[in-house]
mmCIF entry with sequence, helices, sheets and N, C-alpha, C, O atoms, coordinates in Angstrom:
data_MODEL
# 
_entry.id   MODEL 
# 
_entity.id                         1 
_entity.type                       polymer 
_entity.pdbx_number_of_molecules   1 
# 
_entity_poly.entity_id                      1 
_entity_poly.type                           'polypeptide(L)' 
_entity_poly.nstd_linkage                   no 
_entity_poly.nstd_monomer                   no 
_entity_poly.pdbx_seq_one_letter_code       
;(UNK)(UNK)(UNK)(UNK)(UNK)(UNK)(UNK)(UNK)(UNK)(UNK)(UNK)(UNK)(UNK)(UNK)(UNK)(UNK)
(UNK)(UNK)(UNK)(UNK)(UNK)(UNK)(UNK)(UNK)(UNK)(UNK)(UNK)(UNK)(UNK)(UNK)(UNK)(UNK)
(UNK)(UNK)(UNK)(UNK)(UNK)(UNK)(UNK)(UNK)(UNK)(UNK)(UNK)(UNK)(UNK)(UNK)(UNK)(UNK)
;
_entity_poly.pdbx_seq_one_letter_code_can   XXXXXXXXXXXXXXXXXXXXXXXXXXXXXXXXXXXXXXXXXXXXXXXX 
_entity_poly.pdbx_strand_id                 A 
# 
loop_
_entity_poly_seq.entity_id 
_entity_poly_seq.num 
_entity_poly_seq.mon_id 
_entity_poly_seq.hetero 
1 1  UNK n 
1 2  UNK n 
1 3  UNK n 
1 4  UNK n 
1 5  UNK n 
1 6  UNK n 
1 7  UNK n 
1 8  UNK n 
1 9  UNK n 
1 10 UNK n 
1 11 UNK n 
1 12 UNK n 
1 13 UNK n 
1 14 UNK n 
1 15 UNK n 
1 16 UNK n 
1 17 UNK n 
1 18 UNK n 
1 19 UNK n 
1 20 UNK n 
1 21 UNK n 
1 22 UNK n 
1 23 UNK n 
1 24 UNK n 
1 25 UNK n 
1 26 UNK n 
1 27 UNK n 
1 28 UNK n 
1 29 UNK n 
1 30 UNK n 
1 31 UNK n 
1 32 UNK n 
1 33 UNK n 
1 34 UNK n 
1 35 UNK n 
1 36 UNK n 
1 37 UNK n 
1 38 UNK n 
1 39 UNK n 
1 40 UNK n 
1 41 UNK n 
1 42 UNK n 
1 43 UNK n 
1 44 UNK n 
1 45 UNK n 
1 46 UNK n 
1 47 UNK n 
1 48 UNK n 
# 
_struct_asym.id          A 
_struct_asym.entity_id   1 
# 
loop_
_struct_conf.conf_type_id 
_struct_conf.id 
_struct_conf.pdbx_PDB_helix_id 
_struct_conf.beg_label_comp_id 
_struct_conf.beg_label_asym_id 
_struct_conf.beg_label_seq_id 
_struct_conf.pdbx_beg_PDB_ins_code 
_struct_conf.end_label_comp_id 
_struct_conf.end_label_asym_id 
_struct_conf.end_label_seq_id 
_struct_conf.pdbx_end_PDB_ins_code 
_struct_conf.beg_auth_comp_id 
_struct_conf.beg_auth_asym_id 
_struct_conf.beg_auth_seq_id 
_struct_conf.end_auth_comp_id 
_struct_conf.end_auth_asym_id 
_struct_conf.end_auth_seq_id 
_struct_conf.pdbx_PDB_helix_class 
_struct_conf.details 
_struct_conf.pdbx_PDB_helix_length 
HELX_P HELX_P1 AA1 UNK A 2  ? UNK A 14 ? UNK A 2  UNK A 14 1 ? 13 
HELX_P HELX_P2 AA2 UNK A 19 ? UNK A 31 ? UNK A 19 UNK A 31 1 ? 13 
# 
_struct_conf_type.id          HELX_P 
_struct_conf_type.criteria    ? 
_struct_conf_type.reference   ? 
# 
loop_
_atom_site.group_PDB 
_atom_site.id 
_atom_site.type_symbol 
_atom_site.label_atom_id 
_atom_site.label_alt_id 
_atom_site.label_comp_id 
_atom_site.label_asym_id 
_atom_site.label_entity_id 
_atom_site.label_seq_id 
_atom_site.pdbx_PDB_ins_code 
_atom_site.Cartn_x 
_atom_site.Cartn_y 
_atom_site.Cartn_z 
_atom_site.occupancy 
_atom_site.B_iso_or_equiv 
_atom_site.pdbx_formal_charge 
_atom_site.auth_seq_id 
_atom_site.auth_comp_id 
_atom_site.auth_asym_id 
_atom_site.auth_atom_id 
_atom_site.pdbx_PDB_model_num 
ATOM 1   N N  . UNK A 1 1  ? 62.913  109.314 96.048  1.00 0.00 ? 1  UNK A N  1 
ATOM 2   C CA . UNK A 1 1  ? 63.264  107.928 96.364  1.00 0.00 ? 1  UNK A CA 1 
ATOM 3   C C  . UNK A 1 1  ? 64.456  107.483 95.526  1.00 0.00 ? 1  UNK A C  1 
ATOM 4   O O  . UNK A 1 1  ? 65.261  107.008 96.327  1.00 0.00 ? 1  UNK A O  1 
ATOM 5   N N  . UNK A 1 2  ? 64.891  107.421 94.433  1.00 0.00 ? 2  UNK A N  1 
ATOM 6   C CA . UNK A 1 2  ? 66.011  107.382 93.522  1.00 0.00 ? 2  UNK A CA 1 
ATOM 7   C C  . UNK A 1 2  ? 67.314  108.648 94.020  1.00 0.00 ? 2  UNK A C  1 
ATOM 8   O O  . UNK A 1 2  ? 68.536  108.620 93.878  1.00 0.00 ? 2  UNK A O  1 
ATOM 9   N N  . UNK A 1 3  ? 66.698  109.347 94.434  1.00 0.00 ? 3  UNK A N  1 
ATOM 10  C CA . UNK A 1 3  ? 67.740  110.074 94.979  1.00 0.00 ? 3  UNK A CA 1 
ATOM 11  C C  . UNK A 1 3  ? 68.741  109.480 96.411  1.00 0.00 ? 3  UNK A C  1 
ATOM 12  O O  . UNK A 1 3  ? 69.885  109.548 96.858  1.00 0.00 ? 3  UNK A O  1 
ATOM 13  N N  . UNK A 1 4  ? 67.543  108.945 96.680  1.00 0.00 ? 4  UNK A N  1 
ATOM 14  C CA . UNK A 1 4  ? 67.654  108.195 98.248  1.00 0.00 ? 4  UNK A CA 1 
ATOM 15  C C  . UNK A 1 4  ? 68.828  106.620 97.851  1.00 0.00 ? 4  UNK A C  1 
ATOM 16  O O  . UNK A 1 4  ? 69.876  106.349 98.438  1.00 0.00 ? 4  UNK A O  1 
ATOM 17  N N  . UNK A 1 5  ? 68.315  106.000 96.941  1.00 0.00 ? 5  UNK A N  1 
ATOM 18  C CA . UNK A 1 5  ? 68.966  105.228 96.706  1.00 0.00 ? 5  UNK A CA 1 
ATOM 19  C C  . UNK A 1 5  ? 70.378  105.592 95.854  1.00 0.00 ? 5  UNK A C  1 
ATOM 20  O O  . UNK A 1 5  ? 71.409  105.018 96.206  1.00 0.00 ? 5  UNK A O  1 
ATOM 21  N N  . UNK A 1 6  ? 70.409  106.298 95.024  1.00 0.00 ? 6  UNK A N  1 
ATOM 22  C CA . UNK A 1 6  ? 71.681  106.495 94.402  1.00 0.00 ? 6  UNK A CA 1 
ATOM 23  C C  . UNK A 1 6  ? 73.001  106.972 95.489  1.00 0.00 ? 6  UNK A C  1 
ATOM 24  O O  . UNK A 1 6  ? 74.188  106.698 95.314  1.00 0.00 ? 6  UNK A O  1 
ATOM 25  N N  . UNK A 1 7  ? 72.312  107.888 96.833  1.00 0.00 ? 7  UNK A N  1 
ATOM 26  C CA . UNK A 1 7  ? 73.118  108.277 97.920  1.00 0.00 ? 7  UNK A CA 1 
ATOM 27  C C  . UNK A 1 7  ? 73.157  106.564 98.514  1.00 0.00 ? 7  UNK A C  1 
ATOM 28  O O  . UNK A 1 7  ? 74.289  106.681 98.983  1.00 0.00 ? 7  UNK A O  1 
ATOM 29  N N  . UNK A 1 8  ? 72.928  105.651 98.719  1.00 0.00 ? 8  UNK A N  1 
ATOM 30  C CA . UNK A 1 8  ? 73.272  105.011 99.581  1.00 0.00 ? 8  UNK A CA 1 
ATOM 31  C C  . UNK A 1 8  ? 74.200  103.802 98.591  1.00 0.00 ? 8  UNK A C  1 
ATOM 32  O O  . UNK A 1 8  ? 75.054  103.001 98.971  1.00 0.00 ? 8  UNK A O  1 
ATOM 33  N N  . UNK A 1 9  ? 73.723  104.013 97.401  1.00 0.00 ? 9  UNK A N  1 
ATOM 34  C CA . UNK A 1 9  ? 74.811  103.296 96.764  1.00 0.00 ? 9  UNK A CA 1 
ATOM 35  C C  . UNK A 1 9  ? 76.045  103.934 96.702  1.00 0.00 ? 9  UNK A C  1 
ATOM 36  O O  . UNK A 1 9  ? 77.036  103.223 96.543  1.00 0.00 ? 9  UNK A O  1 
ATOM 37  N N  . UNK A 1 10 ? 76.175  105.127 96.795  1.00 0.00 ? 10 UNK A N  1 
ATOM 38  C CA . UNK A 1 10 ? 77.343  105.774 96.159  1.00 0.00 ? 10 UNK A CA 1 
ATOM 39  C C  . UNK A 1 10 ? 78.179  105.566 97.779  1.00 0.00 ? 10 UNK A C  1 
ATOM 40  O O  . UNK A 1 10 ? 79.367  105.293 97.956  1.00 0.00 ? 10 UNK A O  1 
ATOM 41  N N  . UNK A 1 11 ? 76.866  105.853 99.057  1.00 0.00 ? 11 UNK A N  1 
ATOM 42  C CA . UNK A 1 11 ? 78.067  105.359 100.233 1.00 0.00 ? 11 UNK A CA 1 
ATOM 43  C C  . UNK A 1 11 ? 78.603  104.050 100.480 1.00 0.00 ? 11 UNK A C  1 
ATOM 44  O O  . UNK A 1 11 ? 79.415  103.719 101.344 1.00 0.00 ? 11 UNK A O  1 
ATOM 45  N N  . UNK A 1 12 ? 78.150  103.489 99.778  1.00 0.00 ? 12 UNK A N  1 
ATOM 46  C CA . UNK A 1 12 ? 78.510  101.720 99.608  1.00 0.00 ? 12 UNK A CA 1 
ATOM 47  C C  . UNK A 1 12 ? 79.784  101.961 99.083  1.00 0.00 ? 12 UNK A C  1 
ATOM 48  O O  . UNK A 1 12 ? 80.756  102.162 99.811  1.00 0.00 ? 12 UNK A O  1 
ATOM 49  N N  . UNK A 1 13 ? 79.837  101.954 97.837  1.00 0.00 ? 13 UNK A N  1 
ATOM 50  C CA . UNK A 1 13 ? 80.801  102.341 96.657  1.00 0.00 ? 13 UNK A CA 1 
ATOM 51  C C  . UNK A 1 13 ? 82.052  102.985 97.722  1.00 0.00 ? 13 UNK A C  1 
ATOM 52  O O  . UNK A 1 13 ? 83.082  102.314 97.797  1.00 0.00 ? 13 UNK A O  1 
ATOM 53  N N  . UNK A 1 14 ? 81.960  104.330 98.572  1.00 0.00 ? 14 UNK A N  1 
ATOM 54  C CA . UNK A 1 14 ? 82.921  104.984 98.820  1.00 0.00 ? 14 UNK A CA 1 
ATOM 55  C C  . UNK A 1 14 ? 83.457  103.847 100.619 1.00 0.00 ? 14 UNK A C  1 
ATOM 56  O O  . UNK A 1 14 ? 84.586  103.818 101.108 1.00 0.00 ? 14 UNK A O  1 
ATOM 57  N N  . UNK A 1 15 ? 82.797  103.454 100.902 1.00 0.00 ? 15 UNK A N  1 
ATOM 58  C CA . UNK A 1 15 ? 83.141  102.715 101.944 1.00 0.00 ? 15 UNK A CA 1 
ATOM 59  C C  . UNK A 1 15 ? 83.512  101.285 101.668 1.00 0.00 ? 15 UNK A C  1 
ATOM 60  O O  . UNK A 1 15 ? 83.537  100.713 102.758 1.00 0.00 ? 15 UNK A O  1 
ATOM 61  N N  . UNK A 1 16 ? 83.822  100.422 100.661 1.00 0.00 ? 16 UNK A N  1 
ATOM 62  C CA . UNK A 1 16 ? 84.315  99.906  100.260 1.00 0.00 ? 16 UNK A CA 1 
ATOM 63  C C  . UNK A 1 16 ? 85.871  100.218 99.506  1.00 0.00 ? 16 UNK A C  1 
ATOM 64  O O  . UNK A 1 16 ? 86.740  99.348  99.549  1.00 0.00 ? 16 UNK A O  1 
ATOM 65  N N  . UNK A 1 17 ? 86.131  101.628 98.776  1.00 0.00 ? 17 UNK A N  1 
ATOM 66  C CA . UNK A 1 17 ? 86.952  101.764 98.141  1.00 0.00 ? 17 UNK A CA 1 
ATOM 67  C C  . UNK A 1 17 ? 88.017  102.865 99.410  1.00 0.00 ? 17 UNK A C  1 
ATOM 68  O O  . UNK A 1 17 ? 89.052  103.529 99.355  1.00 0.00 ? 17 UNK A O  1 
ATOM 69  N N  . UNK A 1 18 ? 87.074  102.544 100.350 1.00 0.00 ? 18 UNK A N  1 
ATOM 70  C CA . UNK A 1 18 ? 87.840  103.317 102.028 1.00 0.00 ? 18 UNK A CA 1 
ATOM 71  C C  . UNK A 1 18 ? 88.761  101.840 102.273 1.00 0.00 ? 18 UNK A C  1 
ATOM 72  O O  . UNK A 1 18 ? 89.938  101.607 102.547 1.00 0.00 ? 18 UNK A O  1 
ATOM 73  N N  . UNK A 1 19 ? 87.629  101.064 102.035 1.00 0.00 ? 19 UNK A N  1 
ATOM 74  C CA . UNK A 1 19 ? 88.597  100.016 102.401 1.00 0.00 ? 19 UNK A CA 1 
ATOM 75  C C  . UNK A 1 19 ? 89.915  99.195  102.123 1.00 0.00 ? 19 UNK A C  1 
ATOM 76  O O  . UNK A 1 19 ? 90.748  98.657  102.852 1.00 0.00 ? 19 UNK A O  1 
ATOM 77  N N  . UNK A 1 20 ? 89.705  99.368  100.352 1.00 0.00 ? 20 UNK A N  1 
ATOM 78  C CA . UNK A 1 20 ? 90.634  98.616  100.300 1.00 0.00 ? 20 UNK A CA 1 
ATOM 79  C C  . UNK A 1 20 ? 91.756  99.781  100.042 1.00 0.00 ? 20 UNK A C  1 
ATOM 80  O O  . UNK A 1 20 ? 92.909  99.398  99.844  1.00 0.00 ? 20 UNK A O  1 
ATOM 81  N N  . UNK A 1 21 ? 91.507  101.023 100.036 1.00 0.00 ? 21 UNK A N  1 
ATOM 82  C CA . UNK A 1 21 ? 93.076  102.226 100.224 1.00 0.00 ? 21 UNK A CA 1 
ATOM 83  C C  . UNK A 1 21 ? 93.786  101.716 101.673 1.00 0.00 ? 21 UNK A C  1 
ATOM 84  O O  . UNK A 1 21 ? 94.964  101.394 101.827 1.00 0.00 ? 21 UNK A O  1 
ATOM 85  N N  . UNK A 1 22 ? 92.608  101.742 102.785 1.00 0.00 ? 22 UNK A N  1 
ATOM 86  C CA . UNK A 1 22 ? 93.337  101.119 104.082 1.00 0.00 ? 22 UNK A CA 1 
ATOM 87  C C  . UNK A 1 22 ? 94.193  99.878  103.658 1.00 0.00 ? 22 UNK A C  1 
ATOM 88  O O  . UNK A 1 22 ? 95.416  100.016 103.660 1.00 0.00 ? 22 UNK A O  1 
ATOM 89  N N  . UNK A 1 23 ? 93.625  98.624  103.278 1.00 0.00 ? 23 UNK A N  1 
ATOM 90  C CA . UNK A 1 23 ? 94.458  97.489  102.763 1.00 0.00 ? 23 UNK A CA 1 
ATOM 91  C C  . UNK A 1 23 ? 95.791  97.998  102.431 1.00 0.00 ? 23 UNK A C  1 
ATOM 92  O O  . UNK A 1 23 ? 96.740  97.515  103.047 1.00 0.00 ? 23 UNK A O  1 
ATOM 93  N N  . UNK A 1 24 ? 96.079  99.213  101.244 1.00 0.00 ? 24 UNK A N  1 
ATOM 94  C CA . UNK A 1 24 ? 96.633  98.828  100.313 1.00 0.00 ? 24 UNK A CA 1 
ATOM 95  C C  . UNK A 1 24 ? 97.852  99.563  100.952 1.00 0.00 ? 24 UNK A C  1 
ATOM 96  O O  . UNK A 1 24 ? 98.990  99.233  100.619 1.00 0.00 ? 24 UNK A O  1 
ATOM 97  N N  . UNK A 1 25 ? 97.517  101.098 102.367 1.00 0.00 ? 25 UNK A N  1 
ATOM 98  C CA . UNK A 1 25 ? 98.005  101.856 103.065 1.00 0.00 ? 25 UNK A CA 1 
ATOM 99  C C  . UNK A 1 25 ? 98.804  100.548 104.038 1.00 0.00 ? 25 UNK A C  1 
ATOM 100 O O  . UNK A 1 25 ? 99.965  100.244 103.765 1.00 0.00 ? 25 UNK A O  1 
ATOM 101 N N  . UNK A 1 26 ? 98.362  100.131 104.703 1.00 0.00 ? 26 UNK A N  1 
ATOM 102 C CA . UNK A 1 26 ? 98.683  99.008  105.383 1.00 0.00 ? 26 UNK A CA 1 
ATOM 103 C C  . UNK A 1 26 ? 100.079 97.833  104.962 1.00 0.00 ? 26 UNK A C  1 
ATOM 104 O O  . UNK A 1 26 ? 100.967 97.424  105.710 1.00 0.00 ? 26 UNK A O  1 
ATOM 105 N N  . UNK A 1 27 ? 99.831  97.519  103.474 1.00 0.00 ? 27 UNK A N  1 
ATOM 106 C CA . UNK A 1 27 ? 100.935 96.852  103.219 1.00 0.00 ? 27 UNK A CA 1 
ATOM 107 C C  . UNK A 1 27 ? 102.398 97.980  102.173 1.00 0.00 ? 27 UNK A C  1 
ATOM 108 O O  . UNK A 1 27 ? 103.520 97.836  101.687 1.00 0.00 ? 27 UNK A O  1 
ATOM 109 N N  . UNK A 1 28 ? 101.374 98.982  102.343 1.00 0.00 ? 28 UNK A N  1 
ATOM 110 C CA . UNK A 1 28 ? 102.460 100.065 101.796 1.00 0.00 ? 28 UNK A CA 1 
ATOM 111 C C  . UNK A 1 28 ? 103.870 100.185 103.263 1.00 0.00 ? 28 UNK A C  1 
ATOM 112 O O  . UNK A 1 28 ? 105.092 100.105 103.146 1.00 0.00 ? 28 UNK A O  1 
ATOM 113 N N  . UNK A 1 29 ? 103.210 100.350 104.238 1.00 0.00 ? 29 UNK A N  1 
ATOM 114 C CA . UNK A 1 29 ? 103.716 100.759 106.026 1.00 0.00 ? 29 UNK A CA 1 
ATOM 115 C C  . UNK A 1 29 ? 104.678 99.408  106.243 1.00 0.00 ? 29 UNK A C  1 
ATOM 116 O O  . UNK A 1 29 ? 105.723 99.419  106.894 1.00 0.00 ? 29 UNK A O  1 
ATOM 117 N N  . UNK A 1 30 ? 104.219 98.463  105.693 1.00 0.00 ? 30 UNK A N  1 
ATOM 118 C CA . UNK A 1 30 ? 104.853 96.936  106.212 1.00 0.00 ? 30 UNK A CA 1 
ATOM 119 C C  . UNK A 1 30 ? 106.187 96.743  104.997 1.00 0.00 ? 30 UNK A C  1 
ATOM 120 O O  . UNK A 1 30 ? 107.230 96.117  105.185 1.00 0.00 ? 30 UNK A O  1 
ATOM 121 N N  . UNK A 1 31 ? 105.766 97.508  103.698 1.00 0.00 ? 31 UNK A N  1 
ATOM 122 C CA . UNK A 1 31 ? 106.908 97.589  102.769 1.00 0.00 ? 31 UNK A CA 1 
ATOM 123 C C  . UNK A 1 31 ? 108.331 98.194  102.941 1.00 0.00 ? 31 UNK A C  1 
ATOM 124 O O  . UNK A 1 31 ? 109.460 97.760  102.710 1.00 0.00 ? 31 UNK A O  1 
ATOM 125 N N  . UNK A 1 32 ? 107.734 99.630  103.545 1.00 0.00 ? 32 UNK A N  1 
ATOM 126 C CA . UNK A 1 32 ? 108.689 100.410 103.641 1.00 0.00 ? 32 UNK A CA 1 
ATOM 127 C C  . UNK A 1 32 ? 109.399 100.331 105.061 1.00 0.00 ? 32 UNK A C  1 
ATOM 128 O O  . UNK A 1 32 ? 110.325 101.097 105.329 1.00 0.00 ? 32 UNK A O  1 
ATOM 129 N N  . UNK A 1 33 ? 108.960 99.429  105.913 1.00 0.00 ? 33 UNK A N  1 
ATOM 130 C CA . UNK A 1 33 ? 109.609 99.969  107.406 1.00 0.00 ? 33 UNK A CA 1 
ATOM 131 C C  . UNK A 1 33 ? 109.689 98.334  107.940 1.00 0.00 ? 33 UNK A C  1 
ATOM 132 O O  . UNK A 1 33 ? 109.160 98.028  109.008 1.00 0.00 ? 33 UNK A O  1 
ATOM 133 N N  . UNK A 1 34 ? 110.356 97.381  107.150 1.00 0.00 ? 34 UNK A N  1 
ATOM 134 C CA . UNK A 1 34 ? 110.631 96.315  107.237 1.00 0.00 ? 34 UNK A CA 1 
ATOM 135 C C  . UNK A 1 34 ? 111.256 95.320  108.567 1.00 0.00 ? 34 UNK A C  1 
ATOM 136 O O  . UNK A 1 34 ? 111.330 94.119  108.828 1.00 0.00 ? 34 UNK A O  1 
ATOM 137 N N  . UNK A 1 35 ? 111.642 96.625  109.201 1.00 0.00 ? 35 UNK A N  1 
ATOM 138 C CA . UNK A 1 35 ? 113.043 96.524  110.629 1.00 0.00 ? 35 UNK A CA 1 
ATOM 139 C C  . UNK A 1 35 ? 111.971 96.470  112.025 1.00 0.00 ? 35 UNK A C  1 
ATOM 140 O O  . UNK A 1 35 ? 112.282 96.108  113.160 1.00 0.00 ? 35 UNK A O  1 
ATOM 141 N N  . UNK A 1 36 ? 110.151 97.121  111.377 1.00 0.00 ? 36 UNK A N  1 
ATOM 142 C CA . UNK A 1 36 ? 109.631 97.307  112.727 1.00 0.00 ? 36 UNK A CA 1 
ATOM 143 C C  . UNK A 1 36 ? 108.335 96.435  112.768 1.00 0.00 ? 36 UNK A C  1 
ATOM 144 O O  . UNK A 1 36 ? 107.586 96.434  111.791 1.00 0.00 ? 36 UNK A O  1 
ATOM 145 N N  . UNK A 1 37 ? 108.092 95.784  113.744 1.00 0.00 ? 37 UNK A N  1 
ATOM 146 C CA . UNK A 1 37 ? 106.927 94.886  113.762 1.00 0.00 ? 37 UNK A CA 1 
ATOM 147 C C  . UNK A 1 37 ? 105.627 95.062  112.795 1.00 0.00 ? 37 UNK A C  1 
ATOM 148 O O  . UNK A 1 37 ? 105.199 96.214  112.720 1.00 0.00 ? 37 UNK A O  1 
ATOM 149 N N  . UNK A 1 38 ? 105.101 94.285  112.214 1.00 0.00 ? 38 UNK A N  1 
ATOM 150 C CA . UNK A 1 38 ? 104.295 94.509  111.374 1.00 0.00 ? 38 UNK A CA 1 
ATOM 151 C C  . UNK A 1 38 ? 102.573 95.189  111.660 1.00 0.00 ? 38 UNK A C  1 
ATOM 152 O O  . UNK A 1 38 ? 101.794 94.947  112.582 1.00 0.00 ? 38 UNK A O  1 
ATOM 153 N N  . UNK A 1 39 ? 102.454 95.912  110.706 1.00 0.00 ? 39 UNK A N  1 
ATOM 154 C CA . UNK A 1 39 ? 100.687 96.227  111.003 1.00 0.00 ? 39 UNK A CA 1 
ATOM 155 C C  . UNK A 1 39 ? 99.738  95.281  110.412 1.00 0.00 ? 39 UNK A C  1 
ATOM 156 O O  . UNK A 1 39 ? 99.992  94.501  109.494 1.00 0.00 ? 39 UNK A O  1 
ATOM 157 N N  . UNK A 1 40 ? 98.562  95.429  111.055 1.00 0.00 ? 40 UNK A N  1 
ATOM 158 C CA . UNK A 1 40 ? 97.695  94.758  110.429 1.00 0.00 ? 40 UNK A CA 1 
ATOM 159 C C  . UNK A 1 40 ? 96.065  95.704  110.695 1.00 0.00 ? 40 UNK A C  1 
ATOM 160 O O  . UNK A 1 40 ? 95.741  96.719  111.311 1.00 0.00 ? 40 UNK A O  1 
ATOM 161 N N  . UNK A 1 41 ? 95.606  95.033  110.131 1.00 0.00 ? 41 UNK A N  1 
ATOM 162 C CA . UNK A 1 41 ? 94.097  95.545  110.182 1.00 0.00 ? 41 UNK A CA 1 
ATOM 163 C C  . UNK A 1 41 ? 93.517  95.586  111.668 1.00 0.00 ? 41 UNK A C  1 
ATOM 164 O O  . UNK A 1 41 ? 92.637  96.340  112.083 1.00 0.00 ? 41 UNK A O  1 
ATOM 165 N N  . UNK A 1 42 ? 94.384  94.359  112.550 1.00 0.00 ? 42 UNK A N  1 
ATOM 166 C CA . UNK A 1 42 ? 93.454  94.378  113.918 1.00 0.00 ? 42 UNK A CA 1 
ATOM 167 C C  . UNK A 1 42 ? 93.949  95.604  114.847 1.00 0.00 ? 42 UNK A C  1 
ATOM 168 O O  . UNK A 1 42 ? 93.314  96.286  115.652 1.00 0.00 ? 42 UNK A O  1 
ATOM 169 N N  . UNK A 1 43 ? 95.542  95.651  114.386 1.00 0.00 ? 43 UNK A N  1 
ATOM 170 C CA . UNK A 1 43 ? 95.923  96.803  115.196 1.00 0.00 ? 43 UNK A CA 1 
ATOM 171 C C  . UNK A 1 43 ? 96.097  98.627  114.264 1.00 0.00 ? 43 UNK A C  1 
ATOM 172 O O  . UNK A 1 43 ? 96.814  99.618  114.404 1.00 0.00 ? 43 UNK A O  1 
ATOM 173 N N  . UNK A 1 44 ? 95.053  98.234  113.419 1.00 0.00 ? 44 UNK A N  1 
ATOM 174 C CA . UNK A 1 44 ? 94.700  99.880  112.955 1.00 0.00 ? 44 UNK A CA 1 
ATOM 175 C C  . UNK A 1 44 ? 93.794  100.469 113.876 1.00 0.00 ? 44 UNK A C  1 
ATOM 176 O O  . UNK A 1 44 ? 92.795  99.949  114.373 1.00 0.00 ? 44 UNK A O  1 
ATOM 177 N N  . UNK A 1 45 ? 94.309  101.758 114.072 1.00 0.00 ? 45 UNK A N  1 
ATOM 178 C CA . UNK A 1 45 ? 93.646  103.040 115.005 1.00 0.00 ? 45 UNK A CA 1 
ATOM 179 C C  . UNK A 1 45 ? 92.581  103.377 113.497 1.00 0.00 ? 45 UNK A C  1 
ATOM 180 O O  . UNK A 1 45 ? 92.741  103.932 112.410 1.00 0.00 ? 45 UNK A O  1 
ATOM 181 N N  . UNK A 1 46 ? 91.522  102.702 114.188 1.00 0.00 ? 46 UNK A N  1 
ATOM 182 C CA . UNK A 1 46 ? 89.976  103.022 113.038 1.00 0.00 ? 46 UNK A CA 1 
ATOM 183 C C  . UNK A 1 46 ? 89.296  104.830 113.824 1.00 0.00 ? 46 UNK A C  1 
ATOM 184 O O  . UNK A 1 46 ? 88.464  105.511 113.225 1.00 0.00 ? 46 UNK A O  1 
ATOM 185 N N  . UNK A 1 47 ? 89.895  105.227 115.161 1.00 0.00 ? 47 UNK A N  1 
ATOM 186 C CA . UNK A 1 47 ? 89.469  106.163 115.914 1.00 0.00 ? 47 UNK A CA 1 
ATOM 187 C C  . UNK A 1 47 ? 89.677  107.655 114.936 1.00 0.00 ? 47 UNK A C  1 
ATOM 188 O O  . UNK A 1 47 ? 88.976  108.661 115.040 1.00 0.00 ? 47 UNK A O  1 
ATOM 189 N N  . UNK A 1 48 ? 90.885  107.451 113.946 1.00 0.00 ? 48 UNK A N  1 
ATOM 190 C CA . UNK A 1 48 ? 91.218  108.846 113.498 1.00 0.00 ? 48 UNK A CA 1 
ATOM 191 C C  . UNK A 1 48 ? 90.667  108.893 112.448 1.00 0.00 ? 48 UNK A C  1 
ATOM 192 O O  . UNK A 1 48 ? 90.721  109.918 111.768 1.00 0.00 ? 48 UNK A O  1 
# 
């Protein structure tokens, strides 16, 4: 049972810190490529 829970914290932990790399990927794309319409979270391909 502690095993059980330490796995579901640790997928908490890693799906949160999924998230904010996406965030941080996201305004990295909008930094560097200034000339082309912007991304956002609604139009991320979550499929790949």
């Amino acid at each position: 049972l502690l095993l059980v829970g330490c796995l579901a914290v640790s997928t908490i932990i890693e799906l949160l810190s999924m998230w904010n790399l996406t965030k941080v990927e996201i305004q990295l794309c909008n930094m560097l490529s200034p000339e082309e319409p912007s991304v956002s979270l609604g139009s991320y391909n979550w499929g790949l």
